[in-house]
C-alpha positions in Angstrom: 0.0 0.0 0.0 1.9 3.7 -1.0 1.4 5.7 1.7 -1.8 8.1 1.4 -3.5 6.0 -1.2 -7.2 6.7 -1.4 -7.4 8.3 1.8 -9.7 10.8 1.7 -10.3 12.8 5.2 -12.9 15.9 6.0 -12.1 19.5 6.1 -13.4 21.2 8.6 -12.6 24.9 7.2 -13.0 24.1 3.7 -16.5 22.2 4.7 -15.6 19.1 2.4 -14.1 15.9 2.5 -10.6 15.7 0.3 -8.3 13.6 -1.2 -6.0 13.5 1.9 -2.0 14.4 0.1 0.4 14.9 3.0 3.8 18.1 2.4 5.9 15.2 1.9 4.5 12.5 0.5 5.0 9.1 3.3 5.4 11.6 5.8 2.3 13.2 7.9 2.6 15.8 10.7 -0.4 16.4 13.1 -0.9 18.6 15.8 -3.8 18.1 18.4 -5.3 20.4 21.2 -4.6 17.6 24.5 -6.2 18.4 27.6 -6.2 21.5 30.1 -5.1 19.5 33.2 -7.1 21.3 35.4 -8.8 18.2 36.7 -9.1 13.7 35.9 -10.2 12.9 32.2 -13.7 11.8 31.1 -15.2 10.2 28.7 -14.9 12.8 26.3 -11.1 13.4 26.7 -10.5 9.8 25.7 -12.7 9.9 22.9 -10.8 12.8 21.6 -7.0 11.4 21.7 -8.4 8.1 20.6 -9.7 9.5 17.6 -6.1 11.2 16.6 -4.5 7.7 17.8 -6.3 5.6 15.2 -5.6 8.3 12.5 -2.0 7.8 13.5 -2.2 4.2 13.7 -4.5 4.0 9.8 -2.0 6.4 8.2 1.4 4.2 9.7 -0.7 1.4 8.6 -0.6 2.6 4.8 3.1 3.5 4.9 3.4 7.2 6.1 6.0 7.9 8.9 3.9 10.0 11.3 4.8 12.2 13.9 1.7 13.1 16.4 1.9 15.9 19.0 -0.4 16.6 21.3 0.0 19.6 23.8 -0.5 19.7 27.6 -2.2 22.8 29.1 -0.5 22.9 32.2 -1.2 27.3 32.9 -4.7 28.4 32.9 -7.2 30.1 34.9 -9.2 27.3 36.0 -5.8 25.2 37.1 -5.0 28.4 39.3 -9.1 28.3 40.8 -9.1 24.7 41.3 -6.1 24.5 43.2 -7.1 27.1 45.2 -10.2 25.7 46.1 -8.3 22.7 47.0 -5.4 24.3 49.0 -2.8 22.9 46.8 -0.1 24.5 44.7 -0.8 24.9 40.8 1.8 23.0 40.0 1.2 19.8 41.4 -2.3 19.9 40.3 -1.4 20.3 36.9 1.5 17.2 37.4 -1.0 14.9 39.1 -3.8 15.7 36.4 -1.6 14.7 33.8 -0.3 12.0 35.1 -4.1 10.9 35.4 -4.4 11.3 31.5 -1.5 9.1 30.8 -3.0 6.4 33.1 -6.1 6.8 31.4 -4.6 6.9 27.2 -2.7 3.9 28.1 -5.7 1.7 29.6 -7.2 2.1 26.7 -4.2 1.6 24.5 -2.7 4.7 23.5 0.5 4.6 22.2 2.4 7.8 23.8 2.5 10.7 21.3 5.4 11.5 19.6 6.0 14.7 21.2 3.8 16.2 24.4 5.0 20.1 24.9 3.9 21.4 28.3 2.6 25.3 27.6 5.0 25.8 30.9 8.0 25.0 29.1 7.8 27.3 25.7 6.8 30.6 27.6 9.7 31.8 25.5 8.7 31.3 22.0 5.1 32.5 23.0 6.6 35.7 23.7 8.6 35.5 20.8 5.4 35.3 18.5 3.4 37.7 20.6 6.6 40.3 19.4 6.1 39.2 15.8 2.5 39.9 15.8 2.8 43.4 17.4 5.8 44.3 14.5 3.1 43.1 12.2 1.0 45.5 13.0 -1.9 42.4 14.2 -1.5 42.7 18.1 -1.3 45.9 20.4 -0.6 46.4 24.2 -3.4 47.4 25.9 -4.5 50.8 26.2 -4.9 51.0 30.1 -1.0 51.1 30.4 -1.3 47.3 31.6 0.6 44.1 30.6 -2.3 42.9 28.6 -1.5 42.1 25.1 -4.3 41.7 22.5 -4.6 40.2 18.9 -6.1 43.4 16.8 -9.1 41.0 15.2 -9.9 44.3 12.5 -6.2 43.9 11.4 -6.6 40.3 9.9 -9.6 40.7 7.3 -9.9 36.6 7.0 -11.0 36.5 10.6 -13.5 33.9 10.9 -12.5 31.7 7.5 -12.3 28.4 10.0 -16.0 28.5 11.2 -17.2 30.9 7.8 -17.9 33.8 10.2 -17.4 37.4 9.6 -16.4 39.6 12.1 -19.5 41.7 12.5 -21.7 39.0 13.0 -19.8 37.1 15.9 -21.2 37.3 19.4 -19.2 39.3 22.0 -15.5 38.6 22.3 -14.0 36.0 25.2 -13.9 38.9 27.7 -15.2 42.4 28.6 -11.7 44.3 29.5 -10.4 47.8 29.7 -7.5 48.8 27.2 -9.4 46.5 24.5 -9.8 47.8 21.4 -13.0 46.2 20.2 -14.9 43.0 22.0 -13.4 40.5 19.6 -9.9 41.2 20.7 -8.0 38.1 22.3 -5.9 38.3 25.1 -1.8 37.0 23.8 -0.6 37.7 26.9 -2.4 38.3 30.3 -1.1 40.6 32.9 -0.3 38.9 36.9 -3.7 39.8 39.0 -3.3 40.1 42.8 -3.6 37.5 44.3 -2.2 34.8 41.8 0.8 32.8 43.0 4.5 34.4 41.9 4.9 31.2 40.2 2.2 31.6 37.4 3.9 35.2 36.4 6.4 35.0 34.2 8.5 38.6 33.2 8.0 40.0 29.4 8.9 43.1 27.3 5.0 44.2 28.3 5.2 43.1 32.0 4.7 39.9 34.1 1.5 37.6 33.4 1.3 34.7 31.9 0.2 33.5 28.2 -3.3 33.4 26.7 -5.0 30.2 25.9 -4.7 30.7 22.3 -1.1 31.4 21.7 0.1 28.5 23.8 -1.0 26.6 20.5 0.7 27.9 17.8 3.5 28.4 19.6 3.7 24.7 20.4 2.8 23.3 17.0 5.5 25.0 15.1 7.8 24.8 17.0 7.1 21.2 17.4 6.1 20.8 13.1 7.2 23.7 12.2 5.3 26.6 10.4 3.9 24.6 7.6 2.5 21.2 8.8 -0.3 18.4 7.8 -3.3 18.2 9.9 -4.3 19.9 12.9 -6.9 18.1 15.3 -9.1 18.8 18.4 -12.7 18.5 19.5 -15.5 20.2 17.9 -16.2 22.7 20.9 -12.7 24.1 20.5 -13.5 25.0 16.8 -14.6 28.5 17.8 -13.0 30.6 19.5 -9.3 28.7 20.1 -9.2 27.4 16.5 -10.3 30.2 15.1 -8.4 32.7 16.7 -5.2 30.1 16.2 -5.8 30.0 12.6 -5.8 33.9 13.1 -2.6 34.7 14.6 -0.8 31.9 13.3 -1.7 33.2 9.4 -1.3 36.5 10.5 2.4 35.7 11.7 3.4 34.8 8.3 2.8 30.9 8.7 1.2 28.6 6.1 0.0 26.3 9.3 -2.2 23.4 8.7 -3.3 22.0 5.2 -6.4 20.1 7.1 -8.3 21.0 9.9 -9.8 18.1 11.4 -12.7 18.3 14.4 -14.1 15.0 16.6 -17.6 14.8 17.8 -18.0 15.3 21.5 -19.8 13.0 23.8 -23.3 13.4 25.1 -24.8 11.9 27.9 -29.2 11.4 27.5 -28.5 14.1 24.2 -27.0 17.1 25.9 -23.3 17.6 26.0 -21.3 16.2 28.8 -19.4 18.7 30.6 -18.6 19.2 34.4 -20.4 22.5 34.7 -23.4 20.6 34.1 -23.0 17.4 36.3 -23.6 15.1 33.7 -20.0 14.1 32.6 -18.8 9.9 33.0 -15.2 10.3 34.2 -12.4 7.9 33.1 -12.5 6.3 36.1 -16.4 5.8 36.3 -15.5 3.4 33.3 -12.7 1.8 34.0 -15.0 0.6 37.1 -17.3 -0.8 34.7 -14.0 -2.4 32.5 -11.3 -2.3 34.9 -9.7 -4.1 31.4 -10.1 -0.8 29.2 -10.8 -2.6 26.2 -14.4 -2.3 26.3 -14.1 1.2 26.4 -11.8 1.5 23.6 -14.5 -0.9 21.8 -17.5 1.6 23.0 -15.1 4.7 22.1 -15.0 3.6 18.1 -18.6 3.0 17.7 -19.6 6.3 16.1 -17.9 8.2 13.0 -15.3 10.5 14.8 -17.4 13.5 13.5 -20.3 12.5 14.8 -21.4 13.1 18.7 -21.3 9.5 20.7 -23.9 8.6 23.2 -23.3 7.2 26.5 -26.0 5.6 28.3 -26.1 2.7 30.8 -25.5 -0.6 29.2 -23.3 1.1 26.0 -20.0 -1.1 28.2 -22.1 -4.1 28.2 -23.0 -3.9 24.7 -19.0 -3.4 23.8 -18.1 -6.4 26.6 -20.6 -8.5 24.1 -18.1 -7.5 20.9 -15.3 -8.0 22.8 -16.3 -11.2 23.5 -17.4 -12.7 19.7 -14.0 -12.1 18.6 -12.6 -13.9 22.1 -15.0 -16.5 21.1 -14.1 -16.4 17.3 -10.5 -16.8 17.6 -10.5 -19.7 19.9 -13.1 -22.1 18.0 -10.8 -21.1 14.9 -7.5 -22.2 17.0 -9.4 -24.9 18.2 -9.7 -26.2 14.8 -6.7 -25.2 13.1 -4.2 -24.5 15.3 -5.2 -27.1 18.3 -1.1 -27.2 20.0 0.0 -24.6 21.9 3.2 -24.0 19.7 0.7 -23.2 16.9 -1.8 -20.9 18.6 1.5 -18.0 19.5 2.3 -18.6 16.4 -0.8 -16.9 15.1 -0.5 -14.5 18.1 2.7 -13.2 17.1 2.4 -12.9 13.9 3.3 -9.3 12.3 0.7 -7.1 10.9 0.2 -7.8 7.1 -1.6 -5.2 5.3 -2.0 -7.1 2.4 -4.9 -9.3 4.5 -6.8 -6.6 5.3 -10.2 -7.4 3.5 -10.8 -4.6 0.7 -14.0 -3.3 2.3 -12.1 -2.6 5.8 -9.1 -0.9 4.0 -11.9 1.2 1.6 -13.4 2.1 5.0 -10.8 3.4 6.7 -9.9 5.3 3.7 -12.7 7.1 3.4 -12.5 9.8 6.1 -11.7 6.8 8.7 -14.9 5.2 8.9 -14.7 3.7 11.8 -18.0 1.9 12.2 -18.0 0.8 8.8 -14.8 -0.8 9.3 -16.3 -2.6 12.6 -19.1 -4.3 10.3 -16.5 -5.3 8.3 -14.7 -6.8 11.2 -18.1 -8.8 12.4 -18.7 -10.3 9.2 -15.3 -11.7 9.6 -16.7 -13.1 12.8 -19.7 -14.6 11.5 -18.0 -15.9 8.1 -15.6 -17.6 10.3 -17.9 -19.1 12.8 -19.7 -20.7 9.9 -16.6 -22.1 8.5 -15.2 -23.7 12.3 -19.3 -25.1 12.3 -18.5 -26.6 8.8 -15.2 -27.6 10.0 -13.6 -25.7 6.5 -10.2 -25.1 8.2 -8.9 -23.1 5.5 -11.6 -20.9 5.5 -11.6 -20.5 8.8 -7.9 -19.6 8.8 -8.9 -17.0 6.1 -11.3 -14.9 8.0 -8.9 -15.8 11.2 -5.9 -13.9 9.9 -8.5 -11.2 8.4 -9.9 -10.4 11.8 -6.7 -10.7 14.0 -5.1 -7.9 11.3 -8.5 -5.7 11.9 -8.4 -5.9 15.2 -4.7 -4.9 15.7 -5.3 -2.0 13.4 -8.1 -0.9 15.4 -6.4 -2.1 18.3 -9.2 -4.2 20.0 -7.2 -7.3 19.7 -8.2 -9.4 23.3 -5.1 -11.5 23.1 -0.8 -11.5 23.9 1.5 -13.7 24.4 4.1 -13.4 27.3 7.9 -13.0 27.1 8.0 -16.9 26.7 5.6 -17.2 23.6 2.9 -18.6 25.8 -0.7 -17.7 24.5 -2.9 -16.2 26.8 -6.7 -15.5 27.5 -7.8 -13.0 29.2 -9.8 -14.0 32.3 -11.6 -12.8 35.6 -10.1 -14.5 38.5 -12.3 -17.1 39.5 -12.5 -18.9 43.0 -12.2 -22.7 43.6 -15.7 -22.9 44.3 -17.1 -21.0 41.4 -14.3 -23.1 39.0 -16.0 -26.3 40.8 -19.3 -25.2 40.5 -18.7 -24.1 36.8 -17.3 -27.4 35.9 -20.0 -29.4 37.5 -22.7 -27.3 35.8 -20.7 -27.9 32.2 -20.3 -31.2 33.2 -24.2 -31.3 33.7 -25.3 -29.4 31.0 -23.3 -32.4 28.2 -24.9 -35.3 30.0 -28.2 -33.8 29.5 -27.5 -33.0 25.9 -26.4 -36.6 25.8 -29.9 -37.6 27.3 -31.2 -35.3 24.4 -32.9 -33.3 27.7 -32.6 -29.7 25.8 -34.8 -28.0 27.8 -32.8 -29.3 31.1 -29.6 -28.2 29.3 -30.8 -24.7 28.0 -31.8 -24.1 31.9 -28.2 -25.1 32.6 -26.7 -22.5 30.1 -29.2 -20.3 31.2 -28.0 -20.5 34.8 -24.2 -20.1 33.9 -24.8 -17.0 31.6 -26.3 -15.5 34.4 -22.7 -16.4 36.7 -21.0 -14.4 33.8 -19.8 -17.8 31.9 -19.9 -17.5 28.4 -19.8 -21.0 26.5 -18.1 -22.5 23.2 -19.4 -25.9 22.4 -17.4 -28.2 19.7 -17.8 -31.2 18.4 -16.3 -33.1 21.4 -15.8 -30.7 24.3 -17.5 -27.3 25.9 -15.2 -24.5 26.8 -15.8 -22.0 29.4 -14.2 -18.4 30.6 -15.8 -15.8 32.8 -16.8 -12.3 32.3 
């Protein structure tokens, strides 16, 4: 596969979907707005890096070298409240809270990004940019005499190409200020307020404060990609005003900044957006409760088009447990019939991804602006085309849709099995007790005499009963195998 064959991807300025052609062609830059670490990740936090991950992982896939960076917010005004409501220093808050999101990315099998700038550690360069902008003639010290720095919005007359706004007919600015010019002014730099700790102040040409939210940005991303660069990613709600005033100063610096603008859907809970100032958000670690495993809400995560919203109600884990648990089931009839030693099943386990058995229909999917959930449909007819073929006993067409469903799953990265360091395959499992494994086995045992007897009824009451322990079952031709939940 050359790398960005057929891809196709959504523009979110332009308002079209594209034939995706990176700068350099096999290699792909992309920049992503990561979290404001004012406080633990939810659902919608995940949702958003995992969308970027699997564009990463779909673009290495066809043979681009990628480079993915996604910022850290680690200054802001709500990190400075919330650790002053809780009596801690800024700084720690803001290193706890990200550690929290790295937890949570790799629980649900996030590679690290390449790069992860902290908005703390290129103070520098923001004021370098601010400086350009004001020599440009597009930014302006506030009028007040204060340290406040603002972008001149009436200086840049393609304010409000991102979001196909014009100027006069955007609401109110971010903030009501003296020594703004006009509403729509942003703040570039914000001048220390009493009260704020020493430590959030940092000393510039227009006096100590500390950077506004937009800046951080593009001062990250090019320095990071520099000032020309592929893609550039974050949620839908920061589409207006950070992308838009980003796109702003960045263009009005002189940069040719991102060919693509990409935005994910956000999550809602019962239809209405999940956010904290309205109590209805599902943290991270509300889920991983419900799948202390992760993978089920990585599963749950990739069930809508990125650019559409995802719904989360209760049941949406159990329903992803479910798919989880065909291809657990899937994979182990097929081994079961093709691969029955053990030397044979990590040998299918290790094996290295191969594009080339990829079924066209999953490949065509992810090409086309990464349908996600078209590529999962793909996936489960793999499932059910192999099921038929292990009840047939047509080992090689069981091994077909085997090899096509392990390579699916790895793209997508809901593959349920490893091996350890010593090449021995593994199944995932709940701990059981020695009286659950007894009663389990004595049930099982149960359940094939009665099938013997022909006594279905006794025997679907026996299944019945072991469903309802969290056993699932996979009968073949001469033996039942069980695993918990």
């Amino acid at each position: 596969m050359s790398a960005n064959s057929g891809l196709s991807l959504y523009d979110s300025k332009r308002q079209e979907k594209l034939p995706f052609k990176s700068i350099v062609d096999g290699v792909v830059s992309l920049y992503v707005c990561g979290p404001t670490v004012q406080s633990a990740p939810h659902a919608g936090h995940l949702r958003s890096a995992l969308v970027y991950d699997l564009m990463r992982s779909w673009l290495s896939a066809t043979g681009n070298r990628v480079t993915l960076v996604r910022n850290v917010t680690d200054i802001d005004d709500k990190i400075l409240e919330n650790a002053k409501q809780q009596s801690i220093d800024w700084q720690v808050l803001a290193k706890q809270m990200q550690q929290e999101f790295s937890v949570a990315y790799a629980k649900i099998g996030l590679a690290p990004a390449t790069a992860e700038p902290r908005a703390t550690a290129h103070i520098e360069g923001m004021q370098a940019l601010i400086a350009r902008l004001i020599e440009r003639g597009h930014a302006y010290q506030a009028t007040d005499g204060s340290a406040n720095v603002y972008f001149d919005t009436g200086s840049w007359a393609a304010y409000g190409e991102l979001t196909n706004q014009k100027l006069d007919d955007m609401d109110g600015g971010e903030e009501t200020a003296a020594g703004k010019r006009t509403p729509h002014d942003f703040a570039l730099w914000k001048a220390a307020k009493a009260g704020e700790p020493e430590t959030a102040s940092w000393p510039s040409p227009w006096g100590a404060g500390r950077p506004g939210w937009h800046i951080e940005c593009s001062a990250m991303a090019t320095d990071a990609l520099g000032e020309h660069f592929d893609i550039h990613g974050g949620g839908l709600d920061l589409r207006f005003p950070h992308h838009e005033n980003e796109l702003a100063q960045s263009r009005a610096a002189g940069f040719e900044y991102a060919n693509h603008w990409v935005h994910n859907g956000l999550v809602n809970s019962n239809g209405t957006k999940m956010s904290k100032s309205l109590g209805n958000f599902v943290s991270a670690a509300d889920l991983f409760v419900q799948d202390a495993r992760g993978l089920a809400v990585r599963y749950y995560l990739l069930t809508a088009h990125y650019r559409a919203n995802l719904e989360y109600h209760d049941g949406v884990l159990a329903e992803a447990k479910a798919n989880i648990r065909g291809i657990e089931s899937f994979v182990k009839r097929a081994l079961n019939l093709i691969a029955p030693s053990l030397d044979s099943v990590s040998g299918y386990l290790q094996n290295e991804f191969d594009f080339d058995l990829l079924p066209a229909e999953f490949v065509a999917a992810m090409n086309d602006d990464f349908n996600v959930p078209a590529a999962l449909a793909v996936l489960h007819e793999a499932l059910r085309a192999g099921n038929s073929a292990v009840d047939e006993s047509n080992a090689d067409a069981a091994a077909e849709q085997l090899n096509a469903a392990i390579m699916m799953c790895k793209v997508l990265n809901v593959y349920p099995f490893d091996v350890s360091a010593s090449g021995e395959a593994t199944w995932p499992t709940a701990e059981v007790s020695t009286d659950l494994r007894n009663k389990i086995e004595k049930l099982v045992t149960d359940r094939l005499a009665a099938k013997a007897a022909k006594d279905f009824a006794r025997a679907d009451a026996i299944r019945e009963e072991l469903t309802n322990l969290g056993v699932t079952l996979e009968d073949s031709a001469d033996k039942t195998n069980w695993s918990v939940n």
